[in-house]
N, CA, C and O atoms as CSV, one atom per row, in Angstrom:
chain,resi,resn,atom,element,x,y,z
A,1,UNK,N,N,-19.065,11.313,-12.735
A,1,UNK,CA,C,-18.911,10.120,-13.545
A,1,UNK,C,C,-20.164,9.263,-13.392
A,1,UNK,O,O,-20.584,8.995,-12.266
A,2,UNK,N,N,-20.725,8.859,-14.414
A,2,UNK,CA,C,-21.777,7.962,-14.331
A,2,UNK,C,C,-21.954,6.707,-14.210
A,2,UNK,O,O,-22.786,6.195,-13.461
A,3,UNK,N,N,-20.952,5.937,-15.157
A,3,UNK,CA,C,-20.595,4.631,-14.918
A,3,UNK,C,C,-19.466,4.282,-13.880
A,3,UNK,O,O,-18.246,4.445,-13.907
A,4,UNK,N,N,-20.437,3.671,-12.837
A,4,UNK,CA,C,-19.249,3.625,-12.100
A,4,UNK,C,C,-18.819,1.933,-12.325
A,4,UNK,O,O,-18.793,1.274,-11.285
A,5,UNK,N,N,-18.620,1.502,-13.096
A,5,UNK,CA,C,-18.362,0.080,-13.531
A,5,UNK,C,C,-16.883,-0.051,-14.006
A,5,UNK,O,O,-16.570,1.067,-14.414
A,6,UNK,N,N,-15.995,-0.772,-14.118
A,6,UNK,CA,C,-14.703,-0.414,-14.172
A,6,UNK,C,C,-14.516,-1.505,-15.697
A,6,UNK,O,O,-14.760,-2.710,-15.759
A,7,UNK,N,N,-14.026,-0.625,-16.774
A,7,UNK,CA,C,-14.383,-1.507,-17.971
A,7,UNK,C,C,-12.602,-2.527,-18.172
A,7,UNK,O,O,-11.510,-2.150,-17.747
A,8,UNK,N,N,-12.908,-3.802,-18.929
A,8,UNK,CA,C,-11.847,-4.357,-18.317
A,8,UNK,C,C,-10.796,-3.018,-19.677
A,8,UNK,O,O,-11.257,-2.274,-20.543
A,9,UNK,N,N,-9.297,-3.281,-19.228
A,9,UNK,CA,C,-8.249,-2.492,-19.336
A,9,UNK,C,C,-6.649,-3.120,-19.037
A,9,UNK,O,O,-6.544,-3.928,-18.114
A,10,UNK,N,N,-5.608,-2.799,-19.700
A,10,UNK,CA,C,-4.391,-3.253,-19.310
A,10,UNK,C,C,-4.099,-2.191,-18.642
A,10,UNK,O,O,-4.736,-1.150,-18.801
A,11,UNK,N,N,-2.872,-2.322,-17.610
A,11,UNK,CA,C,-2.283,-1.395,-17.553
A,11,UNK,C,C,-0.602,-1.799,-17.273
A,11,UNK,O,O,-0.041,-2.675,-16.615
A,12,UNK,N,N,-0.171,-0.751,-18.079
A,12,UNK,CA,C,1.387,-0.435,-17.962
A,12,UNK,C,C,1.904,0.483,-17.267
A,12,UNK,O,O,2.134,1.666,-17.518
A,13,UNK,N,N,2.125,-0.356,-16.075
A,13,UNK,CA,C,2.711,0.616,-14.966
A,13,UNK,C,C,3.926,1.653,-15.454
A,13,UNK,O,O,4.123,2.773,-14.984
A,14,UNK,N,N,4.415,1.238,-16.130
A,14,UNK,CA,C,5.963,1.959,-16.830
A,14,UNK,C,C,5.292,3.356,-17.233
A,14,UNK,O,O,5.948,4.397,-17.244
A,15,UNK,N,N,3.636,3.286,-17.636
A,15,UNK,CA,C,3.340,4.767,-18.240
A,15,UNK,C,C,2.607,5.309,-16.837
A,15,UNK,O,O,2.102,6.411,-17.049
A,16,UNK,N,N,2.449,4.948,-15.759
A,16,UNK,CA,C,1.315,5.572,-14.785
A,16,UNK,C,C,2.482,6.536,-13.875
A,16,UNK,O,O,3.447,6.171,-13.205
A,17,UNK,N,N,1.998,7.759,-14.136
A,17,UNK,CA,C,3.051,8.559,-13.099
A,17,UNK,C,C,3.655,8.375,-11.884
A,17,UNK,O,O,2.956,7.592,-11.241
A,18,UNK,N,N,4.614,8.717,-11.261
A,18,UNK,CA,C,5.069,8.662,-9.736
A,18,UNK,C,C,4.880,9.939,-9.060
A,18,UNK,O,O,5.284,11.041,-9.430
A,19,UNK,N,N,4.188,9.631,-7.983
A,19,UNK,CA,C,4.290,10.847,-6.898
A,19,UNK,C,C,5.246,10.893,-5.911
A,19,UNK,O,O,5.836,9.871,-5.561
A,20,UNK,N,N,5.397,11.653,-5.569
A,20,UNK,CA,C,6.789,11.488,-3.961
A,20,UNK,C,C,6.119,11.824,-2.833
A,20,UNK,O,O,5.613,12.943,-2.744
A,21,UNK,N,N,6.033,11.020,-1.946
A,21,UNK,CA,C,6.126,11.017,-0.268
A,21,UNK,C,C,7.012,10.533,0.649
A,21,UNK,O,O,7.393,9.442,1.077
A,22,UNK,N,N,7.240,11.823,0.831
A,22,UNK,CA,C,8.325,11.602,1.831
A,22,UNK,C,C,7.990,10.961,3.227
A,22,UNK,O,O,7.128,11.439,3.964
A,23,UNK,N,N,8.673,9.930,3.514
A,23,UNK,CA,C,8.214,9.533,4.854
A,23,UNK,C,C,9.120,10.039,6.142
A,23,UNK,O,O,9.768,11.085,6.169
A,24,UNK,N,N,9.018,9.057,7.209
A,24,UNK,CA,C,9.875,9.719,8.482
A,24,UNK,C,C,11.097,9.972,8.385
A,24,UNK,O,O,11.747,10.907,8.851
A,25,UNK,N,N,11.520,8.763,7.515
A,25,UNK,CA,C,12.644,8.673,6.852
A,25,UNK,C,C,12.937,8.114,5.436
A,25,UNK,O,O,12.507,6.962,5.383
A,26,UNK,N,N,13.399,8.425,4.492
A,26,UNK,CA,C,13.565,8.279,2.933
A,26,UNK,C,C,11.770,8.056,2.423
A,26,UNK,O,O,10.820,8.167,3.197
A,27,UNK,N,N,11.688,7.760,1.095
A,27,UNK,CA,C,10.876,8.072,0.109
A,27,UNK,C,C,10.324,6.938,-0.231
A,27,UNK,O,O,10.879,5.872,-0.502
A,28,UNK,N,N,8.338,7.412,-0.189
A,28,UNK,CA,C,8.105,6.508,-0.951
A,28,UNK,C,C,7.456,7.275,-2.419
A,28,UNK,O,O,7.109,8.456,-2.448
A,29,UNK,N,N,7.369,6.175,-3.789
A,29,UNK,CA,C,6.949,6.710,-4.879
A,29,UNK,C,C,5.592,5.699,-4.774
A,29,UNK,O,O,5.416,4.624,-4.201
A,30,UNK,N,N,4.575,6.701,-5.738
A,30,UNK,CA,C,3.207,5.783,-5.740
A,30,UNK,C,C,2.865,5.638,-7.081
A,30,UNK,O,O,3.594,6.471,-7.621
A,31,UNK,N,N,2.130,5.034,-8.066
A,31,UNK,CA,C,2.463,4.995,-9.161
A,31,UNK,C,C,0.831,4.532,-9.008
A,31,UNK,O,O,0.720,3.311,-9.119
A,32,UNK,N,N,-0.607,5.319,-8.752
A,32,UNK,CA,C,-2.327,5.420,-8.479
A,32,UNK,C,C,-2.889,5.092,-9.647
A,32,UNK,O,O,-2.516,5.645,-10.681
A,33,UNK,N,N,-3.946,4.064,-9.642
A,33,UNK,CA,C,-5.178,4.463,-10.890
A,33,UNK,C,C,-6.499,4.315,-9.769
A,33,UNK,O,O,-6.629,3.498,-8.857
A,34,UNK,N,N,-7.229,5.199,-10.113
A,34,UNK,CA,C,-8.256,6.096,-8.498
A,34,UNK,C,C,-9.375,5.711,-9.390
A,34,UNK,O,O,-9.334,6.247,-10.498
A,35,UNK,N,N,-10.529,4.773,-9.127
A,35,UNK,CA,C,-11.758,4.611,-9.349
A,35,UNK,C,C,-12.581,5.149,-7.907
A,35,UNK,O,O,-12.112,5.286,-6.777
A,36,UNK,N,N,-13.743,5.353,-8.317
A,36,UNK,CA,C,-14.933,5.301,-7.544
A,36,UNK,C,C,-14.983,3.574,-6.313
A,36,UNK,O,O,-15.392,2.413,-6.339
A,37,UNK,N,N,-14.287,4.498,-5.448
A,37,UNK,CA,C,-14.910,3.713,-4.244
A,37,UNK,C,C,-13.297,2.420,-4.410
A,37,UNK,O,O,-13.292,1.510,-3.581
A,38,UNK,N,N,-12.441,2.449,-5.153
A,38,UNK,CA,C,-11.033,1.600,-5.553
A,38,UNK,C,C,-10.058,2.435,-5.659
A,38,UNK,O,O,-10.218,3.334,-6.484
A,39,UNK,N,N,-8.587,2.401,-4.766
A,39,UNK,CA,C,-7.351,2.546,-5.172
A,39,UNK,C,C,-6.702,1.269,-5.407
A,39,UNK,O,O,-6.928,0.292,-4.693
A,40,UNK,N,N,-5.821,1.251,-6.491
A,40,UNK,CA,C,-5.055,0.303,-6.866
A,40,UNK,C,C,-3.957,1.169,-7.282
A,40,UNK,O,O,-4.159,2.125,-8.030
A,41,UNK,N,N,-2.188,0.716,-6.586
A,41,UNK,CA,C,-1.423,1.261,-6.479
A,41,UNK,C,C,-0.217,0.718,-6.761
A,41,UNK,O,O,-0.278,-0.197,-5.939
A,42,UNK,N,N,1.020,0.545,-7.380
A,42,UNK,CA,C,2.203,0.305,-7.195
A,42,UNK,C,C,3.291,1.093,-6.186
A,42,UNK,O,O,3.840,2.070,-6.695
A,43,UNK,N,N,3.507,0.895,-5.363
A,43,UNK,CA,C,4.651,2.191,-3.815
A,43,UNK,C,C,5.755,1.311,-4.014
A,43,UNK,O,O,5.543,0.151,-4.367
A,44,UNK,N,N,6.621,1.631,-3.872
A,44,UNK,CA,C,8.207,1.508,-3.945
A,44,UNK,C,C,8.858,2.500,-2.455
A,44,UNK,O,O,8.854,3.729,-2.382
A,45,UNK,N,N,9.228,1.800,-1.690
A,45,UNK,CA,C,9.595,2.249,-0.618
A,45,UNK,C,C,11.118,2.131,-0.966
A,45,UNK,O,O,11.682,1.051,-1.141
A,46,UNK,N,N,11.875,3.663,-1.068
A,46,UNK,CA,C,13.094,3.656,-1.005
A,46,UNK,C,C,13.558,3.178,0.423
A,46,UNK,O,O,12.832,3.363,1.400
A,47,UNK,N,N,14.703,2.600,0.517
A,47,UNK,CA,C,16.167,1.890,1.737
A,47,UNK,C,C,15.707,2.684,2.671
A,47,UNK,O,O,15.368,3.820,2.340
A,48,UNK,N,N,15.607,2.315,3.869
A,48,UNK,CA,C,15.741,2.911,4.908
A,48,UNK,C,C,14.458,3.595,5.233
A,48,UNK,O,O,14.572,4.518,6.039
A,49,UNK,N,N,13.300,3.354,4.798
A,49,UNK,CA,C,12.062,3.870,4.704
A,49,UNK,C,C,11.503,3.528,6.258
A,49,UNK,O,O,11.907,2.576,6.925
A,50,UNK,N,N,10.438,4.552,6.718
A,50,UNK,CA,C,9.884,4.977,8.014
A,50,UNK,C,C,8.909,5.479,7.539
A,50,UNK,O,O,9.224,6.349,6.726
A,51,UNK,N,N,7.758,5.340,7.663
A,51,UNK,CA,C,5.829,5.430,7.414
A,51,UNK,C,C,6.365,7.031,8.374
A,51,UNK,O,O,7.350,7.117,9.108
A,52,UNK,N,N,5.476,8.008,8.090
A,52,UNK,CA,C,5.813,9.045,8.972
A,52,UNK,C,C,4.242,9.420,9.753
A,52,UNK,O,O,3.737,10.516,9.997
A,53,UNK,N,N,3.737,8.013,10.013
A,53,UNK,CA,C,1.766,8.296,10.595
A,53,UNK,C,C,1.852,6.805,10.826
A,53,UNK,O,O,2.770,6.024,10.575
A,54,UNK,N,N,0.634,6.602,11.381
A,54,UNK,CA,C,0.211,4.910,11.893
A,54,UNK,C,C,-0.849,5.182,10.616
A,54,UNK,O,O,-1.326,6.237,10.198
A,55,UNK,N,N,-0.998,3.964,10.225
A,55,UNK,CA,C,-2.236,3.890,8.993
A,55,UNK,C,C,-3.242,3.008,9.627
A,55,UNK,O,O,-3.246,1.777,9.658
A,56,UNK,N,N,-3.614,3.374,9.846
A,56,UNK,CA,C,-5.294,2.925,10.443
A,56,UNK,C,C,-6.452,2.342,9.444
A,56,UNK,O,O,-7.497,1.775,9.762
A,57,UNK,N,N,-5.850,2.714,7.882
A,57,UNK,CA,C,-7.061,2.064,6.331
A,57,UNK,C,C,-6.909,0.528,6.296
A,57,UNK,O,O,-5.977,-0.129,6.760
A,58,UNK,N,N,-7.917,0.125,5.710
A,58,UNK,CA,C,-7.585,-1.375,5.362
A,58,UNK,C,C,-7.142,-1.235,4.028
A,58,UNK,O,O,-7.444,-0.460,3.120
A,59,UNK,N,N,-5.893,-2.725,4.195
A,59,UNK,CA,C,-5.505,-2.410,2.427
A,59,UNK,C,C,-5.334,-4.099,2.311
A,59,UNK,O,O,-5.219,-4.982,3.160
A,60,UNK,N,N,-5.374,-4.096,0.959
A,60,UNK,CA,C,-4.405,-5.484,0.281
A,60,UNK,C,C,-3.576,-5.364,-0.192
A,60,UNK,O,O,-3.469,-4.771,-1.265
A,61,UNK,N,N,-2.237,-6.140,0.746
A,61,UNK,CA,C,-0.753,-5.449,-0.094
A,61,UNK,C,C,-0.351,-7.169,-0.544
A,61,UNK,O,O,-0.524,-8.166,0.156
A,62,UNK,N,N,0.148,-7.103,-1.744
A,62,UNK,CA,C,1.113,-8.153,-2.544
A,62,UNK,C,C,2.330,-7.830,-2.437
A,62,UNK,O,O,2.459,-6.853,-3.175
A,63,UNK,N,N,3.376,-8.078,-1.926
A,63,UNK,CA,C,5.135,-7.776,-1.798
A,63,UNK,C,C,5.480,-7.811,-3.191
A,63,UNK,O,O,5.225,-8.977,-3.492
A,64,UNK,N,N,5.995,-7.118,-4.433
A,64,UNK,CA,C,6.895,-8.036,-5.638
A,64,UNK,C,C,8.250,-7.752,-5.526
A,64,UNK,O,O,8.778,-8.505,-6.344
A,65,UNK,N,N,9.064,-7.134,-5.013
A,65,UNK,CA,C,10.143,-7.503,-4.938
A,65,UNK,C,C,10.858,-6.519,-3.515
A,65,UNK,O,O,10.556,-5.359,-3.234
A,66,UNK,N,N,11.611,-7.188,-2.971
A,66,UNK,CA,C,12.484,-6.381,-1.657
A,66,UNK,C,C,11.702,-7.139,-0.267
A,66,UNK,O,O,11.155,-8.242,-0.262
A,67,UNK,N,N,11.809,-6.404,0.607
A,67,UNK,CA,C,11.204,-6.860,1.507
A,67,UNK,C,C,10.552,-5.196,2.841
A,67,UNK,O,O,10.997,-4.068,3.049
A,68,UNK,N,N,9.297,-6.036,3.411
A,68,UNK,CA,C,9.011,-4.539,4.387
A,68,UNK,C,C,8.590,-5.196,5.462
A,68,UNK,O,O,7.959,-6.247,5.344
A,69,UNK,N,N,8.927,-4.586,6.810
A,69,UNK,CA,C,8.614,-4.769,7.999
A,69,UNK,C,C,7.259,-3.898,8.209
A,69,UNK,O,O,7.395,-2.688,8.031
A,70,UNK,N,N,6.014,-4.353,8.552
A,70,UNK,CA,C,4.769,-3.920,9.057
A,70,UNK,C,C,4.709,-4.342,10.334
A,70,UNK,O,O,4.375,-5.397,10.874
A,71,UNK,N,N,5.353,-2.625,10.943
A,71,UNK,CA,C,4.853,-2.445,12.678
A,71,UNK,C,C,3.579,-2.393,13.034
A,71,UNK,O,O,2.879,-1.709,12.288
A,72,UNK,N,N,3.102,-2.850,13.849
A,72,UNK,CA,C,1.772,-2.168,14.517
A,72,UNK,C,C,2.197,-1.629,15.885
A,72,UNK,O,O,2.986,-2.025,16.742
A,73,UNK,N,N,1.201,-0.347,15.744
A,73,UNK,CA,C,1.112,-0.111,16.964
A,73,UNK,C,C,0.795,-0.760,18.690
A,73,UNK,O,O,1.126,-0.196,19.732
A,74,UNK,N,N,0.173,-1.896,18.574
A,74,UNK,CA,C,0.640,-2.615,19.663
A,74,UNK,C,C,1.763,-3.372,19.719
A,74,UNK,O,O,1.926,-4.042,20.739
A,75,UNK,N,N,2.595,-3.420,18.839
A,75,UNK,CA,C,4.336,-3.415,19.389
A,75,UNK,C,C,4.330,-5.300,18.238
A,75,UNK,O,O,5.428,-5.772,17.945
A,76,UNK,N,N,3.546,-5.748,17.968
A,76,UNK,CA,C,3.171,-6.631,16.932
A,76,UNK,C,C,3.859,-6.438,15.463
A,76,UNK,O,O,3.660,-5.386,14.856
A,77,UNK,N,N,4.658,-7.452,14.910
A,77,UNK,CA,C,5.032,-7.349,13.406
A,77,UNK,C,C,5.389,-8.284,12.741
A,77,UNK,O,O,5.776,-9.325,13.272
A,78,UNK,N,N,5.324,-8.073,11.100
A,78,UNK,CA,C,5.338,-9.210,10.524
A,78,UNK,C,C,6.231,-8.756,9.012
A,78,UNK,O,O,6.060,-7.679,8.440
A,79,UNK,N,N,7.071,-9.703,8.609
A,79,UNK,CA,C,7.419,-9.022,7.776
A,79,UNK,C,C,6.971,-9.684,5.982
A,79,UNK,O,O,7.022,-10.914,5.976
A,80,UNK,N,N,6.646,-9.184,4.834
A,80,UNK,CA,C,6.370,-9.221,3.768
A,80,UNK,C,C,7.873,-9.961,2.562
A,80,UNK,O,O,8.989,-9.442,2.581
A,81,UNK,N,N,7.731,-10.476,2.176
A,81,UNK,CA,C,9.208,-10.642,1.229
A,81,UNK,C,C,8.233,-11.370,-0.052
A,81,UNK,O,O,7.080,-11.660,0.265
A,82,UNK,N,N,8.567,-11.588,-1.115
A,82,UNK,CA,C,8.114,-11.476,-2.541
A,82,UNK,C,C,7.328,-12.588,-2.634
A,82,UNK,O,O,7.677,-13.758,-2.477
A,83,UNK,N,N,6.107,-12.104,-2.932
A,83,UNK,CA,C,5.212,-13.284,-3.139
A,83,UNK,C,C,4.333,-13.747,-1.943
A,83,UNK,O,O,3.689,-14.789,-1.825
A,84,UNK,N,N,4.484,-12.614,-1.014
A,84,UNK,CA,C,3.343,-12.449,0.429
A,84,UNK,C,C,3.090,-11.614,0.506
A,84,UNK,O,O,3.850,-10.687,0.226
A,85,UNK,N,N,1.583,-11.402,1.034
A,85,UNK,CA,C,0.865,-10.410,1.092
A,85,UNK,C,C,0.276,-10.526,2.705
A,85,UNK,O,O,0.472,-11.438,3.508
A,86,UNK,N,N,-0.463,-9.348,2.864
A,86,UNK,CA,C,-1.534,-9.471,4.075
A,86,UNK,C,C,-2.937,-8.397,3.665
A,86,UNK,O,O,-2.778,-7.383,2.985
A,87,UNK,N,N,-3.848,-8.690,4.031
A,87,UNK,CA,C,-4.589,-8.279,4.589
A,87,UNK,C,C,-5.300,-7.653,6.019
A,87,UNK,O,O,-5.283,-8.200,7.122
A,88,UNK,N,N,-5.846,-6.515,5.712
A,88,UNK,CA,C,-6.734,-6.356,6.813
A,88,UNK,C,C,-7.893,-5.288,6.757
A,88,UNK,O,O,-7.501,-4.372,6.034
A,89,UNK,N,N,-9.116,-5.048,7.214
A,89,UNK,CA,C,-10.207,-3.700,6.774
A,89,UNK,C,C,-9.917,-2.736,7.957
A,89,UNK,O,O,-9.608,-2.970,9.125
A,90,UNK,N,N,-10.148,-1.383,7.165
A,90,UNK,CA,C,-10.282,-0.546,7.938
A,90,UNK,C,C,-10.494,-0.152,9.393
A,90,UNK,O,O,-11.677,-0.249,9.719
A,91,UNK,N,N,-9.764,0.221,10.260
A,91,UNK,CA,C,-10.160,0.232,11.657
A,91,UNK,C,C,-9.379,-0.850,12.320
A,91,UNK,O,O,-9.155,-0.580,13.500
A,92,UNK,N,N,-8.851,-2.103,11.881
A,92,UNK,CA,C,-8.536,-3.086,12.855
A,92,UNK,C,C,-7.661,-3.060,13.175
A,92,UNK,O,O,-7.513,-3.778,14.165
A,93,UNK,N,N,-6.164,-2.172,12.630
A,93,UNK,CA,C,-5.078,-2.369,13.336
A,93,UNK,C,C,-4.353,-0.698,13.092
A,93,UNK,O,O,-5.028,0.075,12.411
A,94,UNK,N,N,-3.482,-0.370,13.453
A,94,UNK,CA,C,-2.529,0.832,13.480
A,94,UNK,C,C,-1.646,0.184,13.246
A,94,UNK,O,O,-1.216,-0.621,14.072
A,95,UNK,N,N,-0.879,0.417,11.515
A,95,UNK,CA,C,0.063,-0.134,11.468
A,95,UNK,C,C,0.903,0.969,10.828
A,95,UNK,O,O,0.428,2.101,10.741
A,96,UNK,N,N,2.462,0.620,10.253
A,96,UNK,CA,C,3.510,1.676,8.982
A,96,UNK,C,C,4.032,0.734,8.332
A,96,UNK,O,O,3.646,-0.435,8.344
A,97,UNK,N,N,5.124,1.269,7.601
A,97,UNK,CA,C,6.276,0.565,6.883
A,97,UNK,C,C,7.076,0.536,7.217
A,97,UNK,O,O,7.199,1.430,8.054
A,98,UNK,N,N,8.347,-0.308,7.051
A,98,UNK,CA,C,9.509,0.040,7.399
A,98,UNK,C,C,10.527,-0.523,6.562
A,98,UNK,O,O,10.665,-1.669,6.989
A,99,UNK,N,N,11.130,-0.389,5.830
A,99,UNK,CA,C,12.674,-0.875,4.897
A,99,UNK,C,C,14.078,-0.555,5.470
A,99,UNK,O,O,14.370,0.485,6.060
A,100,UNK,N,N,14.954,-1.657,5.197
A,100,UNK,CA,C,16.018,-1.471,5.346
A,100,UNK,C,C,16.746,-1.131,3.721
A,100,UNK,O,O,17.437,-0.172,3.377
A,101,UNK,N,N,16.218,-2.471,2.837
A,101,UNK,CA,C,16.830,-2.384,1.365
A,101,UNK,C,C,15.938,-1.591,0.356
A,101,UNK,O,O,16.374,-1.104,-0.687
A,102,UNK,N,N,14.420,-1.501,0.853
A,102,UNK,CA,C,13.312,-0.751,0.228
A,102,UNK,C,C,12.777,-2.149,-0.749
A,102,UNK,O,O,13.223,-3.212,-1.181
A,103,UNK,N,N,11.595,-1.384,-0.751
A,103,UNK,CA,C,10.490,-2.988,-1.476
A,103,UNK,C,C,9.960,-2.062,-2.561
A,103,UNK,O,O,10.201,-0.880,-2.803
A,104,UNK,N,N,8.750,-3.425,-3.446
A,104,UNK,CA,C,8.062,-2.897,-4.132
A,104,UNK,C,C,6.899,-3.524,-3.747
A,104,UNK,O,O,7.076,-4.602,-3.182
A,105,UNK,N,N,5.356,-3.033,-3.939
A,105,UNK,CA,C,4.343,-3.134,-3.374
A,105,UNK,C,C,2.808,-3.271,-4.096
A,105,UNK,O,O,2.370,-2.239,-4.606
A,106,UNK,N,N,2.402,-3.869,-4.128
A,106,UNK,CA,C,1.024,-4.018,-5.238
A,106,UNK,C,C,0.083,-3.671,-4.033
A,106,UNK,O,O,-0.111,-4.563,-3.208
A,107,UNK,N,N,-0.502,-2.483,-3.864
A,107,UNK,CA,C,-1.661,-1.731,-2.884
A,107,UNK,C,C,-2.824,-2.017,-2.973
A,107,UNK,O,O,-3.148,-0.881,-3.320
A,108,UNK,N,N,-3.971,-2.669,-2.963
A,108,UNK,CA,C,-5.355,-2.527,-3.391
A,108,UNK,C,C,-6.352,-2.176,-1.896
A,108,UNK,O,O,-6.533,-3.002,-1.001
A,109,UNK,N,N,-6.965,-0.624,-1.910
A,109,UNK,CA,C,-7.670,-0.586,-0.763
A,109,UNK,C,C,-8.860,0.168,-1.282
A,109,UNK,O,O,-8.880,0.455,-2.479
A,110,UNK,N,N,-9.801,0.497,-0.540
A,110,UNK,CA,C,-11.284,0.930,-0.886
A,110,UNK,C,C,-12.615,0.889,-0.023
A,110,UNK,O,O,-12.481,0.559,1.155
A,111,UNK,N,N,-13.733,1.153,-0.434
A,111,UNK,CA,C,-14.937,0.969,0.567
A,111,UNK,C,C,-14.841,-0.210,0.397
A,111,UNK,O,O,-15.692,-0.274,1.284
A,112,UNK,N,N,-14.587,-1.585,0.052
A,112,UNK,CA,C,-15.200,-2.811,0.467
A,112,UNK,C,C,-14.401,-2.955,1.444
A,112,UNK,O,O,-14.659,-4.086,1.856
A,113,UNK,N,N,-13.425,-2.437,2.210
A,113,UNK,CA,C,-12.529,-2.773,3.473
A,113,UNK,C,C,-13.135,-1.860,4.485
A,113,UNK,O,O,-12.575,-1.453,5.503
A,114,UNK,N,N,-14.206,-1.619,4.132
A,114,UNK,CA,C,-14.582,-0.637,5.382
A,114,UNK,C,C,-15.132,-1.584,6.239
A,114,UNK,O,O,-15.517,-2.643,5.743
A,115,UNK,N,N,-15.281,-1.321,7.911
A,115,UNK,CA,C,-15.500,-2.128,8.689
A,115,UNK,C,C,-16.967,-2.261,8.660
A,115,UNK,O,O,-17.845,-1.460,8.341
A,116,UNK,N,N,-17.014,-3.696,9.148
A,116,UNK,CA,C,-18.526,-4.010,9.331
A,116,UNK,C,C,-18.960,-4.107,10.545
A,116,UNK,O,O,-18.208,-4.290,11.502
A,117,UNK,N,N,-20.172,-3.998,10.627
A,117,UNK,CA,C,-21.047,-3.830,12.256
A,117,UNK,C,C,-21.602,-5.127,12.000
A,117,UNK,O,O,-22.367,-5.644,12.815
């Protein structure tokens, strides 16, 4: 691809496919549009959801509806409910998901979250 410039665009999530990942426990769906060096994502963590890995990427998550518990691996957590987000870049924490009722999730991660020296 040559232009790597991202031209502006709507998008209707209702038409962007779902993938299935299964986690430790129940399902998440991802609903990707994959640029050069940008993921931007909609995940829907079905009830009862369990990350089945520590995620170690930096991301920007927006909550839009449900709610998710983000463990970290040093025993640290915080939880997300509609209309909060967090941040963090690559490398700084080991974290998962976790649902009881299952959420929905606005994802944005990429090289600008890569860590800096």
């Amino acid at each position: 691809m040559e232009n790597k410039n991202i031209p502006f665009q709507t998008i209707d999530w209702d038409n962007i496919p779902k993938t299935e990942h299964k986690g430790k426990s129940g399902i998440a769906y991802w609903q990707t549009l994959q640029f050069e060096g940008l993921r931007v994502r909609v995940v829907t963590y079905s009830a009862n959801y369990v990350a089945d890995h520590w995620c170690e990427k930096g991301h920007i998550v927006y909550c839009l509806e449900g709610e998710v518990v983000n463990e970290q691996k040093n025993g640290e957590s915080s939880i997300l409910k509609p209309g909060m987000s967090y941040i963090v870049s690559d490398d700084l924490s080991s974290h998962r998901s976790v649902t009881k009722d299952g959420v929905k999730l606005l994802i944005i991660d990429g090289d600008f979250l890569k860590l800096k020296s």
